[in-house]
Backbone as a printed PyTorch tensor [residue, N CA C, xyz], in Angstrom:
tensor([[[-50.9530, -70.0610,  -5.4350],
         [-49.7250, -70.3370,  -6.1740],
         [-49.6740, -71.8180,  -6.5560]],

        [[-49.1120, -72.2610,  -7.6640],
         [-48.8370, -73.7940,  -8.1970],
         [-47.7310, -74.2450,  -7.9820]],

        [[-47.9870, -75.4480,  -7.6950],
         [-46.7570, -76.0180,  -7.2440],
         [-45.7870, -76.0100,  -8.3890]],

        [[-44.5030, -76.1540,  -7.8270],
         [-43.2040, -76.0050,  -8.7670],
         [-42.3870, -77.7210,  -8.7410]],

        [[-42.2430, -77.6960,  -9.8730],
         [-41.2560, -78.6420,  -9.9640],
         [-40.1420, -78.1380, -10.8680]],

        [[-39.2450, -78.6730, -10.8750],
         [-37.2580, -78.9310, -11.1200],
         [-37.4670, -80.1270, -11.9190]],

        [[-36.9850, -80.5230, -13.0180],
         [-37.3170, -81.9080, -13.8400],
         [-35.3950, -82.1630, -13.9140]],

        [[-34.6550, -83.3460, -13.3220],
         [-33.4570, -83.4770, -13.8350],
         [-33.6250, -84.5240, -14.9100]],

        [[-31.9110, -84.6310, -15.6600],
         [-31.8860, -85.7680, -16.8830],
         [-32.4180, -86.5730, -16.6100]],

        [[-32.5050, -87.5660, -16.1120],
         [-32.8760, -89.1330, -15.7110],
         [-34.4860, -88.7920, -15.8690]],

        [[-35.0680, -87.5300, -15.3870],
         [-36.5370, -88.0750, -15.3070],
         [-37.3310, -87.5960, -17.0740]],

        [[-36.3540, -86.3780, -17.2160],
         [-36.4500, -86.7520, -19.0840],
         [-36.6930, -87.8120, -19.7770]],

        [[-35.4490, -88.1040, -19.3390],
         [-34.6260, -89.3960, -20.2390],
         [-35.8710, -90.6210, -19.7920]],

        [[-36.0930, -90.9530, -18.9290],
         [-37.1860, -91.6820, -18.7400],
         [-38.8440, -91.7710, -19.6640]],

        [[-38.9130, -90.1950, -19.8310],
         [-40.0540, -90.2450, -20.5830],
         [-39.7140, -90.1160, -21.9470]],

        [[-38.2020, -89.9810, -22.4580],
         [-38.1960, -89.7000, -23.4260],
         [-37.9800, -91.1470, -24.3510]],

        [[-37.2980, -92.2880, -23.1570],
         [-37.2840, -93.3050, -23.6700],
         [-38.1840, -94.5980, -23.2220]],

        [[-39.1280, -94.1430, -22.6820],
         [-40.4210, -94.6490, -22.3190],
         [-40.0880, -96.0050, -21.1110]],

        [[-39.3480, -95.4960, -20.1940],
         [-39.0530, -96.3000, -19.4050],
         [-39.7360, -95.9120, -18.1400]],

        [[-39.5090, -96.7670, -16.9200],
         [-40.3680, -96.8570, -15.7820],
         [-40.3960, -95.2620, -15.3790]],

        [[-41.2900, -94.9780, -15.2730],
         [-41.5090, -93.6560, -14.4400],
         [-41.8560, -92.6440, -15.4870]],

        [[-41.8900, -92.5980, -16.4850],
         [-42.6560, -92.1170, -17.9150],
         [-44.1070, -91.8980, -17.4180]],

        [[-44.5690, -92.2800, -16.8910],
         [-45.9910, -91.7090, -16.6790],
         [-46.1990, -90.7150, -15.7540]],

        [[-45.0240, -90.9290, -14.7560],
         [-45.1780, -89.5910, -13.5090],
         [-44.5330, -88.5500, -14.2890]],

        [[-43.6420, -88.1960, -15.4100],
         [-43.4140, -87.5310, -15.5360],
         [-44.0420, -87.0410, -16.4690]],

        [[-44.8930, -87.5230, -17.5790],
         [-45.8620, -86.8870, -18.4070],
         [-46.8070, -86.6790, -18.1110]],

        [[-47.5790, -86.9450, -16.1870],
         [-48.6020, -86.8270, -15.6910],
         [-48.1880, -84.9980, -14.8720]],

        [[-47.1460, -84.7490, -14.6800],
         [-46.7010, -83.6200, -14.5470],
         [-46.6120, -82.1910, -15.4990]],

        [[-45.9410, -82.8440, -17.0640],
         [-45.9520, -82.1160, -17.5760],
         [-47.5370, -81.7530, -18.5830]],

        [[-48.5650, -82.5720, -18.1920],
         [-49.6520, -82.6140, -18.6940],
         [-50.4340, -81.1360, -17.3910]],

        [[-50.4710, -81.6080, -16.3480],
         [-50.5870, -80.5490, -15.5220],
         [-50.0180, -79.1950, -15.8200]],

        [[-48.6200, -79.1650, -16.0680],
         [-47.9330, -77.9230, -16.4520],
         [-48.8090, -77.3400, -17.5630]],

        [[-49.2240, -78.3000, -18.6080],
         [-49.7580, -77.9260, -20.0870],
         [-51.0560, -76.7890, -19.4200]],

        [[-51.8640, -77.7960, -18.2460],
         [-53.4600, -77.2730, -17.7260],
         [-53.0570, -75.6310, -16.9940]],

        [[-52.1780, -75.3850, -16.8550],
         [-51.3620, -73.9650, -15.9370],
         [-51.6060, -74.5860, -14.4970]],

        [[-51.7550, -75.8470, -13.9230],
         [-51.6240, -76.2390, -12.5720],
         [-50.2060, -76.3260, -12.1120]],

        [[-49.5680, -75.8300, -12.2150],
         [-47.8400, -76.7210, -11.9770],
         [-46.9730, -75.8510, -13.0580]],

        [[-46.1860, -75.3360, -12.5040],
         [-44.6450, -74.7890, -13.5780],
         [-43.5140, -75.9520, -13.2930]],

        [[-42.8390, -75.8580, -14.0900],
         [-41.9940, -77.1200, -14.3320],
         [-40.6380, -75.8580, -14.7720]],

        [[-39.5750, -76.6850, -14.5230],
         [-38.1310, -75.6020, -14.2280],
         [-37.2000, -77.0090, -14.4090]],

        [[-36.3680, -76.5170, -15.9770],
         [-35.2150, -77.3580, -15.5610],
         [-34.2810, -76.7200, -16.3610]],

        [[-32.7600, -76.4080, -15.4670],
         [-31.3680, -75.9460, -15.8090],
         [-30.9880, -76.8020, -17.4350]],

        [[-30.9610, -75.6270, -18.2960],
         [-30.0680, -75.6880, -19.7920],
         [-29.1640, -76.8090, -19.7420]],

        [[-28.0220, -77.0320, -18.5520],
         [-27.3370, -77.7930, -18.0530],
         [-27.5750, -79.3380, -18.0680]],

        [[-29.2710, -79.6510, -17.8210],
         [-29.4800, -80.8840, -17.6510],
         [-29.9980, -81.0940, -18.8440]],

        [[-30.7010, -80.0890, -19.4910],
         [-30.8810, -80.5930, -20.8060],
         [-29.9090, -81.4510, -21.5430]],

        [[-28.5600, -80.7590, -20.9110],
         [-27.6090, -80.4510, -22.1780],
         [-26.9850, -82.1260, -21.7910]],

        [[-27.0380, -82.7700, -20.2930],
         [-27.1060, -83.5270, -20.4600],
         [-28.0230, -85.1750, -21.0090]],

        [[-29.0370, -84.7800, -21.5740],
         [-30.2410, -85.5980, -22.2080],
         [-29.0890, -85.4580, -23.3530]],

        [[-29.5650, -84.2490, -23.7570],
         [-28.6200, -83.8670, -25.6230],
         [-27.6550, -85.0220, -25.5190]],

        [[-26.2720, -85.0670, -24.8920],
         [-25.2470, -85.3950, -25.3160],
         [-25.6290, -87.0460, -24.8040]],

        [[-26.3500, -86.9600, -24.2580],
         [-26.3370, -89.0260, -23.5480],
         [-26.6350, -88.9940, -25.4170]],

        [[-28.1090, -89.2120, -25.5130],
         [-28.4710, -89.1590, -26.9400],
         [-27.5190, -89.0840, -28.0770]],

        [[-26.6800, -87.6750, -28.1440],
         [-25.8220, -87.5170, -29.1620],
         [-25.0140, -89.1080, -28.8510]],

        [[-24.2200, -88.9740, -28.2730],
         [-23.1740, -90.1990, -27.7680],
         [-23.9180, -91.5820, -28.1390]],

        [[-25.1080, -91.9340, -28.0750],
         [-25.1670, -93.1220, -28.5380],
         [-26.0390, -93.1790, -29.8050]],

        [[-26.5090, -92.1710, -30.1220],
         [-27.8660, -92.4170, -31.4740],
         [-27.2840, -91.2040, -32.7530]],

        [[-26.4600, -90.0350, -32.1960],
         [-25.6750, -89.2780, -33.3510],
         [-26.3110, -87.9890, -33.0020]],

        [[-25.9180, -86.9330, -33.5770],
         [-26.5230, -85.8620, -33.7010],
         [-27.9440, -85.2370, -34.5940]],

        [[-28.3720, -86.4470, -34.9850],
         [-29.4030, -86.2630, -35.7800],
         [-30.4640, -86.3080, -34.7090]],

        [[-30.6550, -87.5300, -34.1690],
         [-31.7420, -88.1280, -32.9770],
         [-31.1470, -86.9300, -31.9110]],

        [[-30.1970, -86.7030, -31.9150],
         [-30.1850, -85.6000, -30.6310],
         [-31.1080, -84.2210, -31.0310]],

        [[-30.6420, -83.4610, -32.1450],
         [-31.2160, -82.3440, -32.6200],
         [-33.1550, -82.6450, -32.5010]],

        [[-32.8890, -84.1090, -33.3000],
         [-34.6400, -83.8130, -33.2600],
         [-35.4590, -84.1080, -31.7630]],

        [[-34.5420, -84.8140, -30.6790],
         [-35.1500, -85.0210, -29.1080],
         [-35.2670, -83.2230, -28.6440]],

        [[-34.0490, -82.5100, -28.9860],
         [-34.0090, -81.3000, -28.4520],
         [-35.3410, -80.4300, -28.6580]],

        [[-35.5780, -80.5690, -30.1460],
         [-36.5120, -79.9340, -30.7750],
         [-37.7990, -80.1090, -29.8770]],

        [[-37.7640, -81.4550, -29.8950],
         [-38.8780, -81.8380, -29.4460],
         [-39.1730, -81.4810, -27.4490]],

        [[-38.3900, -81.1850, -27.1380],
         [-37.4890, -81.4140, -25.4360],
         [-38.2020, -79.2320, -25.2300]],

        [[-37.9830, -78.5570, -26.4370],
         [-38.0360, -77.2610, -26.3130],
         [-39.6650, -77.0070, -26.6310]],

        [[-40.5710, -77.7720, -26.8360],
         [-42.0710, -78.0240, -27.2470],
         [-42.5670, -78.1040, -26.1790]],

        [[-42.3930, -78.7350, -24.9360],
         [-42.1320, -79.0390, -24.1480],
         [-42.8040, -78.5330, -22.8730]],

        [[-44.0980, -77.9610, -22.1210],
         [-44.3690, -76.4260, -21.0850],
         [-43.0280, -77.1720, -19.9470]],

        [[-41.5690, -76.6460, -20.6550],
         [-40.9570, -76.6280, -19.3980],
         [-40.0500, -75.3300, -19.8430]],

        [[-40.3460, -74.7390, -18.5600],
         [-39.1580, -73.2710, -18.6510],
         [-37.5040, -73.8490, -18.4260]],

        [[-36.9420, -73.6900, -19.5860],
         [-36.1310, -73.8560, -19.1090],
         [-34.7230, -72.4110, -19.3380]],

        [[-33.9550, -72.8990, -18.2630],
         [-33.2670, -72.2590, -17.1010],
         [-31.7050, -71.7790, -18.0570]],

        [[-31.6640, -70.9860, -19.0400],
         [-30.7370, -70.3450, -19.3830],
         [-29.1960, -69.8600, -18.3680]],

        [[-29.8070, -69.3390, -18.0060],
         [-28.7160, -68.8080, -16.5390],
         [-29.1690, -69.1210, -15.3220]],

        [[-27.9610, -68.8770, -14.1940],
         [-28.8830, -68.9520, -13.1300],
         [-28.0430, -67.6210, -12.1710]],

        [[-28.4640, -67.4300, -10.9830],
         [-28.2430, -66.1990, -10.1200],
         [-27.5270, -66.4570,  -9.3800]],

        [[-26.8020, -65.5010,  -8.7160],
         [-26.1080, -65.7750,  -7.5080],
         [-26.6230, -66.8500,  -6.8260]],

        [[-28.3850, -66.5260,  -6.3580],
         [-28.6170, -67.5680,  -5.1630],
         [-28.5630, -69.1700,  -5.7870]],

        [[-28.4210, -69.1390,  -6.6670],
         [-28.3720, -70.6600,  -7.3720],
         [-27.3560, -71.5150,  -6.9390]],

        [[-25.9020, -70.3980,  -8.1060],
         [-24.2070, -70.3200,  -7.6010],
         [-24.1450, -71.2960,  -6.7490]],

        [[-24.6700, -69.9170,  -5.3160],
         [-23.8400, -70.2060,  -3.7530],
         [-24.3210, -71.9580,  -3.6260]],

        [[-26.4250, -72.2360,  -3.6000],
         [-26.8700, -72.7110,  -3.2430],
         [-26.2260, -74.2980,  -3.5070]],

        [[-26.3280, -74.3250,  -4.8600],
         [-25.4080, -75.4560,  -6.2480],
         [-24.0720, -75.6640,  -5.6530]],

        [[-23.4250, -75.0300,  -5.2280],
         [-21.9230, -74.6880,  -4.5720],
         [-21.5700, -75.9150,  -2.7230]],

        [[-22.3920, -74.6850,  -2.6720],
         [-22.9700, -75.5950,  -1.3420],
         [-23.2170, -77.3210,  -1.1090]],

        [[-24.0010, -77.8410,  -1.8600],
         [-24.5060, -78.4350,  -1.6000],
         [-23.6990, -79.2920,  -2.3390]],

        [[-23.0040, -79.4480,  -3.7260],
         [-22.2340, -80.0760,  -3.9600],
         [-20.6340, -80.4040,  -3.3460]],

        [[-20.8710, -79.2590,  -2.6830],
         [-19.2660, -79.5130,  -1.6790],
         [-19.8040, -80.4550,  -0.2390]],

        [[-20.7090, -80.2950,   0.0370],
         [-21.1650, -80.9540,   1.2220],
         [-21.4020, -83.1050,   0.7110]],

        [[-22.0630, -83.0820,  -0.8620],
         [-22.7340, -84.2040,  -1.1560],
         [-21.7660, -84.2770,  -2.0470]],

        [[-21.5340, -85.7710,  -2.7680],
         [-20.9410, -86.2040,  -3.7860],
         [-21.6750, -86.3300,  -4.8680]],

        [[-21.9090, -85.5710,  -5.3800],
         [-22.6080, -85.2350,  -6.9560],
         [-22.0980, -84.3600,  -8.3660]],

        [[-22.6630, -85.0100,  -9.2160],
         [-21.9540, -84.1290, -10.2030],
         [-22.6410, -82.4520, -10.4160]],

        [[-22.0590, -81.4980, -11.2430],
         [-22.0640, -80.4140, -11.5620],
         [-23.5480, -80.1990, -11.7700]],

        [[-24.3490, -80.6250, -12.6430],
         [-25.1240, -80.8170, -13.2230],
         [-26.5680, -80.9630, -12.3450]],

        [[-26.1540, -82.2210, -11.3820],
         [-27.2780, -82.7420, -10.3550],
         [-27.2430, -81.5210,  -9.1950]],

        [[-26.0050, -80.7940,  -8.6950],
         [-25.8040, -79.4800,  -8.0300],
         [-26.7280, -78.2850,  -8.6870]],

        [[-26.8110, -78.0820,  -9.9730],
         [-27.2620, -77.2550, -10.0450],
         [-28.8750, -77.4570, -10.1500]],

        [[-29.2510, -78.5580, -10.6980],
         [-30.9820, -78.8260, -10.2510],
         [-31.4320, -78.8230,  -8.8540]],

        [[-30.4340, -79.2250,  -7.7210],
         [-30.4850, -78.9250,  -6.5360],
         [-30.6700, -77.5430,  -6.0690]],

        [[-29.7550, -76.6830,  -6.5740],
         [-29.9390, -75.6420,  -6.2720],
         [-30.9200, -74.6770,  -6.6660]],

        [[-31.2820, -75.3460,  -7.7780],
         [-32.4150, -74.4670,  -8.7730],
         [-33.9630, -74.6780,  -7.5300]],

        [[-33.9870, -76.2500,  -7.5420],
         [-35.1050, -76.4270,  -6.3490],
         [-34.9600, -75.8600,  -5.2060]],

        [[-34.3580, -75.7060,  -4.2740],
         [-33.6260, -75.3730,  -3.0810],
         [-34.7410, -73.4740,  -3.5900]],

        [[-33.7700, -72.9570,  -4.3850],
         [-34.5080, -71.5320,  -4.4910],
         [-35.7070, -71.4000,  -4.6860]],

        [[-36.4540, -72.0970,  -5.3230],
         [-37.3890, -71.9480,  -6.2140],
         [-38.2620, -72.3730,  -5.2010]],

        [[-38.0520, -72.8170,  -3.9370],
         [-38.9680, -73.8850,  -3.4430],
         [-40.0360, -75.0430,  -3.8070]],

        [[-39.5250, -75.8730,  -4.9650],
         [-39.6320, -76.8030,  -5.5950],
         [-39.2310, -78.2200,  -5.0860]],

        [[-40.3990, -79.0590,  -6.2580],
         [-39.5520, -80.4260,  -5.7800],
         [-39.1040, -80.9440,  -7.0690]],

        [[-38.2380, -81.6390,  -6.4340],
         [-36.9080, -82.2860,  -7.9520],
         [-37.7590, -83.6650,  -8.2940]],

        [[-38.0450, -83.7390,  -9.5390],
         [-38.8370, -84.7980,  -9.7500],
         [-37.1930, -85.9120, -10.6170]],

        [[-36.8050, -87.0820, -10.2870],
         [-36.0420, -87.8090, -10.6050],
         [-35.8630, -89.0340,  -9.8530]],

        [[-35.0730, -89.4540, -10.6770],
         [-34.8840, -91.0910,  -9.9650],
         [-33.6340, -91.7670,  -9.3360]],

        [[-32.7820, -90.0540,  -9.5720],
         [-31.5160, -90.7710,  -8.9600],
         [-31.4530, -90.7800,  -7.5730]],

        [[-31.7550, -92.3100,  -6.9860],
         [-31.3830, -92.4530,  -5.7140],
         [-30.3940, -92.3400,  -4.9900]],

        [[-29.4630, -93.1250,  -5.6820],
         [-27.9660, -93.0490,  -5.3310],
         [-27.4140, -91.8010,  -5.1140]],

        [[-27.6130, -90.5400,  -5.8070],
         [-26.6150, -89.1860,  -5.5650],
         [-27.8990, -88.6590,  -4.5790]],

        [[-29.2800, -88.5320,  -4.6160],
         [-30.0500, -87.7510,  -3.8560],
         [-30.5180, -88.2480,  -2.3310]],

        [[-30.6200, -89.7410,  -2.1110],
         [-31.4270, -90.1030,  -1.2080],
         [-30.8870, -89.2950,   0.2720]],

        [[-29.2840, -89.4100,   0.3520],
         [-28.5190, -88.2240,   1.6560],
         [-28.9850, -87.3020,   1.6550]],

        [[-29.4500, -86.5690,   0.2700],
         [-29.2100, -85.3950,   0.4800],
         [-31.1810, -85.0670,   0.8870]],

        [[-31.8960, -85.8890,   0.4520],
         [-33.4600, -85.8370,   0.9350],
         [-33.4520, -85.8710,   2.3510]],

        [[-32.3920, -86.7080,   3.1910],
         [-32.5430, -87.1400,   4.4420],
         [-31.8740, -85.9130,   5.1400]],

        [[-31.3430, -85.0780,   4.5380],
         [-30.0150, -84.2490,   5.5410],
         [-30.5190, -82.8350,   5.0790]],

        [[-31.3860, -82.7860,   3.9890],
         [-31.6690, -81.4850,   3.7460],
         [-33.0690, -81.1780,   3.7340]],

        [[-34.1280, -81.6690,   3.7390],
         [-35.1310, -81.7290,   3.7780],
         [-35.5940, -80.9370,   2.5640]],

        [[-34.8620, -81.4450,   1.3910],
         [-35.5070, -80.7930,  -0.0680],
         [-36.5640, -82.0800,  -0.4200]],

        [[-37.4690, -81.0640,  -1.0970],
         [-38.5290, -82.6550,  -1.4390],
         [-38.4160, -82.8720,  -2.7430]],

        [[-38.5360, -84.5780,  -2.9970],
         [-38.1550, -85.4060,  -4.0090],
         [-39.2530, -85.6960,  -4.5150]],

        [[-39.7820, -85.7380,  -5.8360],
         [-40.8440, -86.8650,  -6.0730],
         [-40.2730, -87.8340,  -6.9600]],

        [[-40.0510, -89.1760,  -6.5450],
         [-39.6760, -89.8230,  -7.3000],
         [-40.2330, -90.8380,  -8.2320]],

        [[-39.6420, -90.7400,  -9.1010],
         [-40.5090, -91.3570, -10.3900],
         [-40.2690, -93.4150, -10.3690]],

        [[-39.1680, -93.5210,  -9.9190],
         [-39.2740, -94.7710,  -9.5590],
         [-38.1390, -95.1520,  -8.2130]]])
């Protein structure tokens, strides 16, 4: 079996705007391309790339990142299941995080995946208290 990764906004947004950690994450999705590695990220976090983008560059640069974001070997995560729900539920009532970062949590959590991102600040508790694995990009 290949390892799984969970991709949240920040580690997008990183490669999408060629900032630090752009290489771990296109060194991933280059793997995904080889069929070594599936890559998994919630509609949700897309949707937050979309709107950072929309909000500062317009809906033009957003439509064409999306376009480009759906080219992409990443499955991404239309719905999710009960075990997501509870899991996402959970874990955001326990941690202080937004909606969004809950549900990439939970998506990994099921999937037995690791969340590839850089947010320290909302994840580092939850690496230490939950023993979900992180790879972090910076």
């Amino acid at each position: 079996m290949s390892d799984v990764y969970v991709l949240d906004a920040c580690a997008l947004l990183a490669l999408i705007n060629n900032e630090q950690g752009a290489d771990r994450v296109e060194a991933v999705l280059r793997d995904a391309l080889s069929g070594n590695v599936e890559v998994y990220m919630s509609k949700i976090n897309v949707y937050e790339v979309y709107y950072g983008i929309y909000h500062i560059e317009g809906q033009t640069k957003a439509d064409e990142t999306y376009m480009l974001i759906q080219k992409q070997p990443i499955n991404i995560i239309d719905t999710f299941g009960d075990d997501v729900f509870i899991e996402a539920a959970r874990l955001k009532s326990k941690y202080k995080m937004s909606l969004a970062d809950s549900i990439a949590l939970g998506e990994t959590v099921i999937r037995n995946a690791t969340l590839l991102s850089s947010d320290h600040h909302e994840f580092d508790v939850v690496e230490q208290q939950e023993g979900i694995k992180f790879d972090w990009i910076r």
